[in-house]
C-alpha positions as protocol buffer text, in pm:
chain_id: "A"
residue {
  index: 1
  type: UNK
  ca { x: -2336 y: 1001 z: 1229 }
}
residue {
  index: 2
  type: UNK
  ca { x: -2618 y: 1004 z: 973 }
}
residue {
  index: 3
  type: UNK
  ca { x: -2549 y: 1280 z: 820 }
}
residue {
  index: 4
  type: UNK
  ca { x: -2523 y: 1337 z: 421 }
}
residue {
  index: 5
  type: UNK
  ca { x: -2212 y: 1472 z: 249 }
}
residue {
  index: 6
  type: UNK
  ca { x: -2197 y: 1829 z: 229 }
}
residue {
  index: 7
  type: UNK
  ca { x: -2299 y: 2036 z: -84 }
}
residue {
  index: 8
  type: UNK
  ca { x: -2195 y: 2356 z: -206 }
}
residue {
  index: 9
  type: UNK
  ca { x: -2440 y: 2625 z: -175 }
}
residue {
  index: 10
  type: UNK
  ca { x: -2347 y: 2852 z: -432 }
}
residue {
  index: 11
  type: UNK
  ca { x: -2511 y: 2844 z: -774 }
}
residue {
  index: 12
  type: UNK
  ca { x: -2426 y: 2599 z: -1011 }
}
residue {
  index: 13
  type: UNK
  ca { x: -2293 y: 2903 z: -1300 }
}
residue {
  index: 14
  type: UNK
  ca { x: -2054 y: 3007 z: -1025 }
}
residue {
  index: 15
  type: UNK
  ca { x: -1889 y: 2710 z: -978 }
}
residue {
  index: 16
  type: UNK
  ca { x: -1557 y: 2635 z: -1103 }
}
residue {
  index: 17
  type: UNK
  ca { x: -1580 y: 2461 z: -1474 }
}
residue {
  index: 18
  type: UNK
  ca { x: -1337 y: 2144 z: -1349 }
}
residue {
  index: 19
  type: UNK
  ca { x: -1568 y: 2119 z: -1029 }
}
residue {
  index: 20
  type: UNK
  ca { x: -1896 y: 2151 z: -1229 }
}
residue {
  index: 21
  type: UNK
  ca { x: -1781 y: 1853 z: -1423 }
}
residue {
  index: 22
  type: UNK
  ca { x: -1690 y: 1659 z: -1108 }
}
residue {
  index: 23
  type: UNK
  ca { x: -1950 y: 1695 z: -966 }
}
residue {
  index: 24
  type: UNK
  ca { x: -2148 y: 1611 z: -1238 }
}
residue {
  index: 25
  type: UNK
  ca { x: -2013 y: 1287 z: -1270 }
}
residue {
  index: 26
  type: UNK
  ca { x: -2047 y: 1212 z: -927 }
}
residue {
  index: 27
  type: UNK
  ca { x: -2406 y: 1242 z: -900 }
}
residue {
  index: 28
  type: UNK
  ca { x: -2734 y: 1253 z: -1100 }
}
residue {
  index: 29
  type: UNK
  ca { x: -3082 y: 1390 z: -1041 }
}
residue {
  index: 30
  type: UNK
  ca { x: -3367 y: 1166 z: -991 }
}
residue {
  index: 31
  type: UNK
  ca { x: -3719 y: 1245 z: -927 }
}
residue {
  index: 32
  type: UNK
  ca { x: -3593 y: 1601 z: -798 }
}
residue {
  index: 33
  type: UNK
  ca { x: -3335 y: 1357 z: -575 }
}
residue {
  index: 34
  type: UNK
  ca { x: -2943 y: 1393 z: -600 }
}
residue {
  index: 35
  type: UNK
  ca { x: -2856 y: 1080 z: -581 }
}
residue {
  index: 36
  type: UNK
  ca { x: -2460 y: 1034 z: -521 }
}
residue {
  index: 37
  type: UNK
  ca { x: -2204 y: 775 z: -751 }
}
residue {
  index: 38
  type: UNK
  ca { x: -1901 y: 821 z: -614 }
}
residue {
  index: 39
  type: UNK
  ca { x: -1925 y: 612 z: -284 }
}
residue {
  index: 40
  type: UNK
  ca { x: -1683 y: 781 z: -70 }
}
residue {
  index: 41
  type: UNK
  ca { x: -1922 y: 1064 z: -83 }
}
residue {
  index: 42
  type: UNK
  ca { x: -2121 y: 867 z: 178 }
}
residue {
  index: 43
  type: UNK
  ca { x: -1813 y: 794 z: 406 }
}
residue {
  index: 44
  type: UNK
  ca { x: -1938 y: 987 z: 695 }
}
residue {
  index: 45
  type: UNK
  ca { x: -2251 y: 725 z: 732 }
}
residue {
  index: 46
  type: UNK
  ca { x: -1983 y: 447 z: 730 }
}
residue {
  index: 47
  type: UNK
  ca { x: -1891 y: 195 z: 1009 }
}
residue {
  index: 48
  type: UNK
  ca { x: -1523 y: 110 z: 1020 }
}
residue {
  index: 49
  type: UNK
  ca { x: -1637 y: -249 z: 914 }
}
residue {
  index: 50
  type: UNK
  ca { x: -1816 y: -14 z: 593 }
}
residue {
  index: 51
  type: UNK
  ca { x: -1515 y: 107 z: 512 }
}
residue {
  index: 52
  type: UNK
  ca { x: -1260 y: -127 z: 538 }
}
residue {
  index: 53
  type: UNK
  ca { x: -1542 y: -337 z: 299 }
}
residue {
  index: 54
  type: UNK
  ca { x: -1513 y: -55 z: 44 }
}
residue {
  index: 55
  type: UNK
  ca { x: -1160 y: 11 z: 65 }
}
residue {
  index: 56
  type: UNK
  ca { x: -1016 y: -333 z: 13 }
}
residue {
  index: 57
  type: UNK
  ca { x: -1013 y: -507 z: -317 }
}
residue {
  index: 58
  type: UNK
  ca { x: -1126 y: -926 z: -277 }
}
residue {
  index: 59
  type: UNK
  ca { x: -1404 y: -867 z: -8 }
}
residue {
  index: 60
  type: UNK
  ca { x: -1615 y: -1054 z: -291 }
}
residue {
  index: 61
  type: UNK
  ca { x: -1663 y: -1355 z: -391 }
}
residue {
  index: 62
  type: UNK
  ca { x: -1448 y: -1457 z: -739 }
}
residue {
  index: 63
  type: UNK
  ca { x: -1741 y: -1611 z: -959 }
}
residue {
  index: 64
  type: UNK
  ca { x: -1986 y: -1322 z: -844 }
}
residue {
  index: 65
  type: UNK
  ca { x: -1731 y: -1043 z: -1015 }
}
residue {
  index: 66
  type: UNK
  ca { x: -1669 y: -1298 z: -1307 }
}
residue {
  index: 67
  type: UNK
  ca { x: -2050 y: -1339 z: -1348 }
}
residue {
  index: 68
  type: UNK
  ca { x: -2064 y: -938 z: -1418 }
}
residue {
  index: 69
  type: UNK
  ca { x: -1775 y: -868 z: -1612 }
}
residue {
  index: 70
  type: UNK
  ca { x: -1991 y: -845 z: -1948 }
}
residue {
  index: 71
  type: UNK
  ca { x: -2240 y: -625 z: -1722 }
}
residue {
  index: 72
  type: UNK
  ca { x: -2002 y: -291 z: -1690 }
}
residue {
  index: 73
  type: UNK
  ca { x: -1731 y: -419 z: -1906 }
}
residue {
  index: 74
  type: UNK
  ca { x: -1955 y: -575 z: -2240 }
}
residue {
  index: 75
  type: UNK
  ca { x: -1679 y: -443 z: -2455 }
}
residue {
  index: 76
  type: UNK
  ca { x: -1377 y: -651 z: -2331 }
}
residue {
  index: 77
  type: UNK
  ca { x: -1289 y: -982 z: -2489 }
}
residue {
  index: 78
  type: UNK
  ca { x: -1149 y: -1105 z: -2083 }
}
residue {
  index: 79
  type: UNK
  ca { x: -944 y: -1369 z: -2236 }
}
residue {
  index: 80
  type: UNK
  ca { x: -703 y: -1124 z: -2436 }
}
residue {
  index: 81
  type: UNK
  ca { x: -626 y: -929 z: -2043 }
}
residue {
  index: 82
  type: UNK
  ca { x: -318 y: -1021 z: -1930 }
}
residue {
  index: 83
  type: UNK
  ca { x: -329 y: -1099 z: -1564 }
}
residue {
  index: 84
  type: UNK
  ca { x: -251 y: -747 z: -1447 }
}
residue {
  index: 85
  type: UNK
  ca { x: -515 y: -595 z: -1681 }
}
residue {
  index: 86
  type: UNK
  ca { x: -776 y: -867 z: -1555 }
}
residue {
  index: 87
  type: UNK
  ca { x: -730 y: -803 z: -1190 }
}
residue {
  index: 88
  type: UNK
  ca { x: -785 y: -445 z: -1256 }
}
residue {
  index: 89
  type: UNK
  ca { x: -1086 y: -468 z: -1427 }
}
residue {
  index: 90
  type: UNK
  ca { x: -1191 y: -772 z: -1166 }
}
residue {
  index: 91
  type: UNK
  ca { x: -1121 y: -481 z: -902 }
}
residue {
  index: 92
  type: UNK
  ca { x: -1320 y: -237 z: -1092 }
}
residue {
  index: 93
  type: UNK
  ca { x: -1636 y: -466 z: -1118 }
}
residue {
  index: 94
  type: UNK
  ca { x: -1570 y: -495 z: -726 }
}
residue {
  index: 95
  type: UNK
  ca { x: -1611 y: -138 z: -719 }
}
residue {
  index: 96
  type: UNK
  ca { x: -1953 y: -103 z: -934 }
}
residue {
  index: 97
  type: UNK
  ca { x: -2144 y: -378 z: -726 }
}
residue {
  index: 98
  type: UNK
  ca { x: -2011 y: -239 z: -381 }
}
residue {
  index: 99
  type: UNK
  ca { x: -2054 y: 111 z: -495 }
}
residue {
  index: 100
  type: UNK
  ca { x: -2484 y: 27 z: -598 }
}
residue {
  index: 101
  type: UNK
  ca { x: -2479 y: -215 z: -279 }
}
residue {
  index: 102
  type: UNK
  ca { x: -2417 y: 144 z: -81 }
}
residue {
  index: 103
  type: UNK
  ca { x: -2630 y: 346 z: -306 }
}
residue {
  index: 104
  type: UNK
  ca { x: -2935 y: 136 z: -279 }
}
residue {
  index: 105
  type: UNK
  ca { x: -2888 y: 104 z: 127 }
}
residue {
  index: 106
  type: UNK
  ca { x: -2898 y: 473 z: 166 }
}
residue {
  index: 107
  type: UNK
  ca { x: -3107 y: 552 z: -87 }
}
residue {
  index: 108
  type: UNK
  ca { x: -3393 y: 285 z: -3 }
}
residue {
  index: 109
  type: UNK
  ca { x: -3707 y: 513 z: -216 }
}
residue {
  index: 110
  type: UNK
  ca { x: -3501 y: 402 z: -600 }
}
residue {
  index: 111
  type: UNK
  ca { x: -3694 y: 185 z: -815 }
}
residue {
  index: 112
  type: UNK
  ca { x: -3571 y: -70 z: -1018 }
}
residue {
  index: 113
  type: UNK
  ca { x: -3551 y: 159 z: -1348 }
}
residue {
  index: 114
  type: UNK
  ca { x: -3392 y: 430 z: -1145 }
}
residue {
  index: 115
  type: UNK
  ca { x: -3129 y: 215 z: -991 }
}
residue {
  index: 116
  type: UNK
  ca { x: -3108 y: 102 z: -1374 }
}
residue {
  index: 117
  type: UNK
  ca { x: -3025 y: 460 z: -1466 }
}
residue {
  index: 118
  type: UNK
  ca { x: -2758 y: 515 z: -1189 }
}
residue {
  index: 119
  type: UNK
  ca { x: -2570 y: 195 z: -1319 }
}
residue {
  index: 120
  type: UNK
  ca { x: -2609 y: 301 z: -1660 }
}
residue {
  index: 121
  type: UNK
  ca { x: -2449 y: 629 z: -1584 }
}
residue {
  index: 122
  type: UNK
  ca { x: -2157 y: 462 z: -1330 }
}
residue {
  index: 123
  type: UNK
  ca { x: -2054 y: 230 z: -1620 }
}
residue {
  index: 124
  type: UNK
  ca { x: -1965 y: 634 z: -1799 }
}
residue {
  index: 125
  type: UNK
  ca { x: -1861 y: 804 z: -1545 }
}
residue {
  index: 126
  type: UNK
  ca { x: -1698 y: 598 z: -1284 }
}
residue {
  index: 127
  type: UNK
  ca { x: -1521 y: 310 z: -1487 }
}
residue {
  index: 128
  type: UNK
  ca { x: -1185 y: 490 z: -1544 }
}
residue {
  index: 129
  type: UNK
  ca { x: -1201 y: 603 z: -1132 }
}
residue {
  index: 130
  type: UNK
  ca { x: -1256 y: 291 z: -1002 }
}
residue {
  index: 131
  type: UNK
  ca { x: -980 y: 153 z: -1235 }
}
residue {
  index: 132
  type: UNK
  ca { x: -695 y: 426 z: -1081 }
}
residue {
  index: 133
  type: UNK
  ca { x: -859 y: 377 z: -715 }
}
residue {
  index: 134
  type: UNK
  ca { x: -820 y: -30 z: -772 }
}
residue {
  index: 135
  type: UNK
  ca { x: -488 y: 14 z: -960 }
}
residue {
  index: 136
  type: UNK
  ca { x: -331 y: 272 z: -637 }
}
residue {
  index: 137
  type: UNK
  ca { x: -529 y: 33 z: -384 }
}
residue {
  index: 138
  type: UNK
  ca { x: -313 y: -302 z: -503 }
}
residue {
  index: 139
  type: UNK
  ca { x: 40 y: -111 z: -543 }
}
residue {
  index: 140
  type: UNK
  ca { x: -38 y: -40 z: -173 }
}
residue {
  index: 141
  type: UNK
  ca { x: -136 y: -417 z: -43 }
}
residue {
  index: 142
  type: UNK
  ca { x: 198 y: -519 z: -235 }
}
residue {
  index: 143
  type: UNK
  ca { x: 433 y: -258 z: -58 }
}
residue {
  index: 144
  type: UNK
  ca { x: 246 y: -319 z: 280 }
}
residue {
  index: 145
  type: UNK
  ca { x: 313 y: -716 z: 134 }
}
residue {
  index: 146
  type: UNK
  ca { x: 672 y: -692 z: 44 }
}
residue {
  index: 147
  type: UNK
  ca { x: 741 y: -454 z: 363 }
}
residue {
  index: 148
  type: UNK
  ca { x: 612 y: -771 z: 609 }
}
residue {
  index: 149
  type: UNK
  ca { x: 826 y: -989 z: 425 }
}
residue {
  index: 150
  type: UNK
  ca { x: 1125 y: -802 z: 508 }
}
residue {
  index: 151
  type: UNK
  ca { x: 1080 y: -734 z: 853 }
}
residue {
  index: 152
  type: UNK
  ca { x: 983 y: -1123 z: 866 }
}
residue {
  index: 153
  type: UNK
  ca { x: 1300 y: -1208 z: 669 }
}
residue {
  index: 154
  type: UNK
  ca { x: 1516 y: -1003 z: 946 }
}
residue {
  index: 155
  type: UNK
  ca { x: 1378 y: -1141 z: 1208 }
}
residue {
  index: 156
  type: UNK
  ca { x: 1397 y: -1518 z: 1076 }
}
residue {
  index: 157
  type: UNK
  ca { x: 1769 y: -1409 z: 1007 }
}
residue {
  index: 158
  type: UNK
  ca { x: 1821 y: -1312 z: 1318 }
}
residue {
  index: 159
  type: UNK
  ca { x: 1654 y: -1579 z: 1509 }
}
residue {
  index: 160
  type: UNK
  ca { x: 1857 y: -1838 z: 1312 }
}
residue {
  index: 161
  type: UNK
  ca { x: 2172 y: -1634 z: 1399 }
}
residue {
  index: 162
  type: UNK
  ca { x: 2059 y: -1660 z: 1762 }
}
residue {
  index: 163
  type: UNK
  ca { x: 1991 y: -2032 z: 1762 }
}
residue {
  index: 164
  type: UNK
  ca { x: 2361 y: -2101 z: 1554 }
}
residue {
  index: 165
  type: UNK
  ca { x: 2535 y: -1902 z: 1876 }
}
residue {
  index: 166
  type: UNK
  ca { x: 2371 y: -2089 z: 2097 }
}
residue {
  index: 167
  type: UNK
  ca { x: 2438 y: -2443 z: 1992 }
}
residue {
  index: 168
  type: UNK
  ca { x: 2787 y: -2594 z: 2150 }
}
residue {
  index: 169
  type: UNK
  ca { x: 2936 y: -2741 z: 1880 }
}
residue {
  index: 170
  type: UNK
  ca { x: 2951 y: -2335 z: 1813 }
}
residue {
  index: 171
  type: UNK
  ca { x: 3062 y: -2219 z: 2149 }
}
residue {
  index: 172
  type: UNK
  ca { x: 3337 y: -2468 z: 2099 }
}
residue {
  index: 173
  type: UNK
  ca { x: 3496 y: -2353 z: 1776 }
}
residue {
  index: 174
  type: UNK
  ca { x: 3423 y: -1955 z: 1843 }
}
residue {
  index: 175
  type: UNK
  ca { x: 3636 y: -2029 z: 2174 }
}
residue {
  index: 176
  type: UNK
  ca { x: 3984 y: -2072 z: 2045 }
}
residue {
  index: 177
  type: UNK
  ca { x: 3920 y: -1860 z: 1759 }
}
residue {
  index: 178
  type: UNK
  ca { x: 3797 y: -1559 z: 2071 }
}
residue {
  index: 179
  type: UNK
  ca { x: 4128 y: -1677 z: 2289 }
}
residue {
  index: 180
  type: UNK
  ca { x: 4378 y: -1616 z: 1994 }
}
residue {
  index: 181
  type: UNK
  ca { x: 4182 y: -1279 z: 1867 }
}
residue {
  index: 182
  type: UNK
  ca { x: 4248 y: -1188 z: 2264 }
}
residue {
  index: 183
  type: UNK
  ca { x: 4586 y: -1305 z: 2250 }
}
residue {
  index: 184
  type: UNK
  ca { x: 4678 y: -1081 z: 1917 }
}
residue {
  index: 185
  type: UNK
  ca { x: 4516 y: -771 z: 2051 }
}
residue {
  index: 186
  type: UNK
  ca { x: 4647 y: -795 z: 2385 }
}
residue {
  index: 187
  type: UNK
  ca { x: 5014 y: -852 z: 2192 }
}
residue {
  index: 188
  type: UNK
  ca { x: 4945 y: -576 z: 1936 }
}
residue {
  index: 189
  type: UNK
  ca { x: 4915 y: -324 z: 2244 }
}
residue {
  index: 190
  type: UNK
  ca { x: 5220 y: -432 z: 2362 }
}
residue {
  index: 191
  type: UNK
  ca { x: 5441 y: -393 z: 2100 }
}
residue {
  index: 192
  type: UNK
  ca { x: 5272 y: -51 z: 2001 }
}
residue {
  index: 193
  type: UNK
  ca { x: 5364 y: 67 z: 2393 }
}
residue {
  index: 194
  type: UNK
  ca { x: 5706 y: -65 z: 2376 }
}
residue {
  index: 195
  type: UNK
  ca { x: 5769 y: 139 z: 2034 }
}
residue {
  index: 196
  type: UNK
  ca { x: 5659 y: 463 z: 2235 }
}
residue {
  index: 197
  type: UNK
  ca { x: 5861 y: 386 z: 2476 }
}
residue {
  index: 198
  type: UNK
  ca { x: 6182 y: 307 z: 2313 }
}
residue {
  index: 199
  type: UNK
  ca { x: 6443 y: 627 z: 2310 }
}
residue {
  index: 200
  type: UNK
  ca { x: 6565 y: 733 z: 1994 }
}
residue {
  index: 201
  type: UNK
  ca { x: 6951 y: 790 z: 2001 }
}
residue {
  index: 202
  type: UNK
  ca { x: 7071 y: 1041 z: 1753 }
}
residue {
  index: 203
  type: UNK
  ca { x: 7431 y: 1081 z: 1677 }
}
residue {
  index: 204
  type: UNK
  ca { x: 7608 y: 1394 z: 1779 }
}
residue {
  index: 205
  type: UNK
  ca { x: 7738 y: 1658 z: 1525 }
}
residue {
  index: 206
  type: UNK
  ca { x: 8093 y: 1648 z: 1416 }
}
residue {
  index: 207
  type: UNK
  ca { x: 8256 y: 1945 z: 1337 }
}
residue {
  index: 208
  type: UNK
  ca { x: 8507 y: 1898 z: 1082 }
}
residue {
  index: 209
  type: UNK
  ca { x: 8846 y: 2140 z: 1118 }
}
residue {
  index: 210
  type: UNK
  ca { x: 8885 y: 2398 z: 835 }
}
């Protein structure tokens, strides 16, 4: 489906404040062209390969997002990040060159200085966005992560539990120990039914004479 993402109709003035903004800061005008920042916005001319691309952090290569740190982020000294604040930003960066990678393949008619001016206005607009997206994005990948290694902890559990029953040296010291557990329960009932069973003589009343 080709088709662009959908704009509102109604006059600018009528929209709501919060929404002008947002939408403000997902697009900019050039040459009479609304040209689109927030890359989502062109999800319905996506592929599944598209969007799984977008949507996962690491689809590029390490030294191309260290090679444009300074080029969105020319304020940060990288070596004072810790290593959560550096994949962030790394995952931000991510986000910038796969976000004009989209923009200039559906929007082949920008020139150079144009494409210039949509970066320029990303780097504003889009930099603390990308950094939540990135930041929600990983806290996903490590519950999906630490969810795997559970079930594959259970079922390595399990399978060694399997393989321990199964060996004979096993069978042969669970036997007796089974035998006698049969043996108690089996006498346990018994002496419970013979309890039941047993009459209960009381004594008969004795009148003493007045």
């Amino acid at each position: 489906m080709n088709a662009a993402p959908a704009t509102s109709s109604a006059p600018t003035g009528e929209l709501d404040p919060q929404l002008q903004r947002r939408l403000q800061q997902d697009s900019i005008v050039l040459g009479g062209r609304t040209i689109y920042l927030n890359p989502f916005l062109y999800w319905r001319r996506f592929d599944a390969n598209t969007d799984r691309w977008l949507r996962q952090p690491g689809q590029l290569q390490e030294d191309q997002i260290a090679a444009n740190r300074a080029r969105f982020y020319p304020e940060l000294d990288w070596d004072l990040l810790d290593e959560d604040e550096r994949t962030i930003r790394d995952g931000a960066v991510e986000m910038f060159l796969k976000s004009l990678e989209l923009i200039s393949t559906f929007n082949p008619e920008l020139t150079a200085g144009q494409l210039l001016e949509v970066e320029r206005k990303m780097a504003v607009t889009k930099k603390r966005a990308f950094e939540r997206w990135v930041t929600k994005s990983l806290k996903r990948r490590q519950q999906d992560e630490d969810r795997e290694r559970r079930r594959f902890d259970r079922e390595r559990s399990l399978r060694a539990w399997t393989e321990w029953v199964a060996l004979d040296v096993t069978r042969q010291a669970v036997l007796p120990f089974s035998a006698l557990l049969v043996l108690a329960v089996g006498a346990g009932w018994w002496w419970g039914s013979q309890q039941n069973c047993r009459q209960v003589i009381v004594a008969p009343a004795v009148r003493t004479a007045n």
